[in-house]
C-alpha positions, 0 to 999 in steps of 0.5 A, spaced: 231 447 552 226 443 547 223 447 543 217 443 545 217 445 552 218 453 550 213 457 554 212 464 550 210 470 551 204 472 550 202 478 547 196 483 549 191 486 546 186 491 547 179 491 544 182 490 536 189 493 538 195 489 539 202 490 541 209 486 540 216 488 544 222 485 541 229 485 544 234 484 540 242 482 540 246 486 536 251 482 532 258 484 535 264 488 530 264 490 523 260 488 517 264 484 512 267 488 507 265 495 510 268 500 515 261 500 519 259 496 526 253 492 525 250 497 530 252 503 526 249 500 520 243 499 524 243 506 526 244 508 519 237 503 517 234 507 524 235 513 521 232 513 514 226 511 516 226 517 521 227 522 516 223 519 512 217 519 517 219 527 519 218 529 513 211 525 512 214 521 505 211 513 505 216 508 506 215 501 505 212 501 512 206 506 509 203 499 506 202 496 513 197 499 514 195 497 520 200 499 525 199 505 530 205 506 533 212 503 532 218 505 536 225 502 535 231 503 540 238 501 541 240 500 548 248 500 549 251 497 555 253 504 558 245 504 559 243 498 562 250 497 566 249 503 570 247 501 577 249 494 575 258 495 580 261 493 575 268 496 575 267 504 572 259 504 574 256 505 580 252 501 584 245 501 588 249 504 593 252 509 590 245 513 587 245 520 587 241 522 594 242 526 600 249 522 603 250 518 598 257 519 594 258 522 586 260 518 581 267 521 581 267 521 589 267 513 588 271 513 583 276 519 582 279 521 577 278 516 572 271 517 573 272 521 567 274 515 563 269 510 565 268 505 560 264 506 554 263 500 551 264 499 543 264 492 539 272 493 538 276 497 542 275 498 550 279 502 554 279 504 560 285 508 564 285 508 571 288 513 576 295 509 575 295 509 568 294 501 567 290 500 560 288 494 563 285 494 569 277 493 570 277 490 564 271 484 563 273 477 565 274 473 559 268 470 555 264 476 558 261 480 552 257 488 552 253 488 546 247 493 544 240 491 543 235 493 538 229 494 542 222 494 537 216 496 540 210 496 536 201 497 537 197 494 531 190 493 529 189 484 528 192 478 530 200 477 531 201 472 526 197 475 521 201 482 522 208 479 522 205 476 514 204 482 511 211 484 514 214 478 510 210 478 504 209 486 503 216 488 506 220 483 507 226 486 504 226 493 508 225 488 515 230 484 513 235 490 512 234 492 518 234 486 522 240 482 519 244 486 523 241 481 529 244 475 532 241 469 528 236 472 524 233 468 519 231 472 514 223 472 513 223 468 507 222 462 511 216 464 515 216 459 521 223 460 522 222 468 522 216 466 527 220 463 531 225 468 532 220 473 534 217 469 538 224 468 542 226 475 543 219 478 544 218 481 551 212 481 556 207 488 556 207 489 563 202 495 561 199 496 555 193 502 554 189 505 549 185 511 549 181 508 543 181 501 544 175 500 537 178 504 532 182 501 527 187 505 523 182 505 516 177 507 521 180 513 524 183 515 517 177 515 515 173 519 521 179 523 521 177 525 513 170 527 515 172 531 519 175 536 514 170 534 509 165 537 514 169 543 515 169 545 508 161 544 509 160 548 515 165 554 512 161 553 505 154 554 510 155 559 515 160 565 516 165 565 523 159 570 525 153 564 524 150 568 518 147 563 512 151 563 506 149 558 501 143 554 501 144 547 506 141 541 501 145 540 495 152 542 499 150 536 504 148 530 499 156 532 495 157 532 503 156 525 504 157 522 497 164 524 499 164 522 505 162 515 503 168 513 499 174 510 500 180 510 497 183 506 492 185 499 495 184 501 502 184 498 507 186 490 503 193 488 505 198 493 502 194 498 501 195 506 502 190 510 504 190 517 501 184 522 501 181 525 496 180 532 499 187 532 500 188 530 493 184 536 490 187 542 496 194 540 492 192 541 486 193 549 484 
């Protein structure tokens, strides 16, 4: 199709939020030169990023500061084939119900082999031993796809900038395990890639559709700013401690300041309060 008669998806937005969904196609085999899959060097990426975000280290992601919530998952075909009646999956009329059969009932015994699909091998064994049956028609290929959701403050093509400016490489690692990824040193062509894997958002929602990521960080440090200050003025009991005046005006001078290169491009956001609870 001319890629002037394209009609793309449109992403949502809610207040200052907007959300993305890509799906993406996995490239099939191995990485050249290595012993992994394309989809197992993905996972490999996945993983890192993971671990680091469990155990609260920055990445390069902590400099996009505008995402609330990112997510990506790999469907395999075992996932998205199941109810689908091809040979070693049950179809719509074989869903577990009160009459209707189970999944070894309709398929017996090499039921237990079922396919599982990988990008080289693929076996399957039936009843009688024939290694080849059921397998896929020719030119028919199972992949895994990487599917990317992400909800962020601003406009789309601005966050996917910031991506290709402050992140590129990290993104480019991940994604160039992908069919046809261009790279994002050419943004027009890495915008055209996004813009023909992205999904549509049947629903989208937000509890807090006004608050920017730099504004509930920055509510999220007055509230333990004013924590310090109830517990330095009352006891648990209500009774008076110290006097309020001089504790509230360093209150608010406090509260009034931002970090250093917060919330510009690339910044990361730190709280002073945290900073000085770390020291001994």
């Amino acid at each position: 199709m001319d890629s002037g008669t394209r009609h793309w998806t449109t992403s949502r937005m809610i207040g200052d939020k907007t959300e993305i969904a890509i799906l993406a196609p996995i490239k099939l085999g191995r990485v050249p030169n290595e012993r992994r899959t394309f989809e197992e060097r993905v996972r490999f990426k996945i993983a890192a990023l993971m671990r680091a975000s469990e155990q609260g280290t920055p990445t390069e992601l902590s400099r996009i500061v505008t995402i609330h919530f990112a997510r990506m998952i790999v469907i395999r075909p075992e996932q998205y084939l199941i109810y689908s009646g091809y040979p070693g999956f049950p179809s719509s009329e074989g869903r577990p119900g009160a009459d209707a059969p189970s999944f070894r009932d309709r398929f017996g015994p090499a039921a237990k082999n079922a396919w599982m699909f990988d990008e080289f091998v693929e076996e399957r064994s039936d009843a009688n031993g024939d290694d080849n049956a059921d397998k896929p028609a020719a030119g028919l290929e199972f992949r895994s796809w990487l599917l990317t959701q992400v909800i962020f403050d601003g406009d789309i093509k601005v966050y996917f900038r910031d991506i290709a400016e402050i992140i590129k490489d990290r993104f480019d690692d991940v994604f160039f395990n992908c069919e046809d990824f261009p790279g994002t040193g050419d943004f027009e062509a890495f915008w055209r890639w996004i813009r023909r894997y992205q999904l549509p958002n049947d629903l989208f929602m937000s509890a807090y559709p006004n608050l920017s990521v730099p504004r509930i960080k920055h509510l999220e440090d007055f509230k333990r700013r004013f924590d310090v200050l109830v517990a330095k003025v009352r006891s648990p009991t209500g009774e008076r401690l110290q006097p309020m005046d001089e504790l509230f005006d360093e209150f608010l001078r406090q509260s009034q300041q931002f970090a250093d290169g917060f919330p510009a491009a690339g910044g990361v956001y730190t709280s002073a309060l945290a900073d000085e609870e770390e020291q001994p």
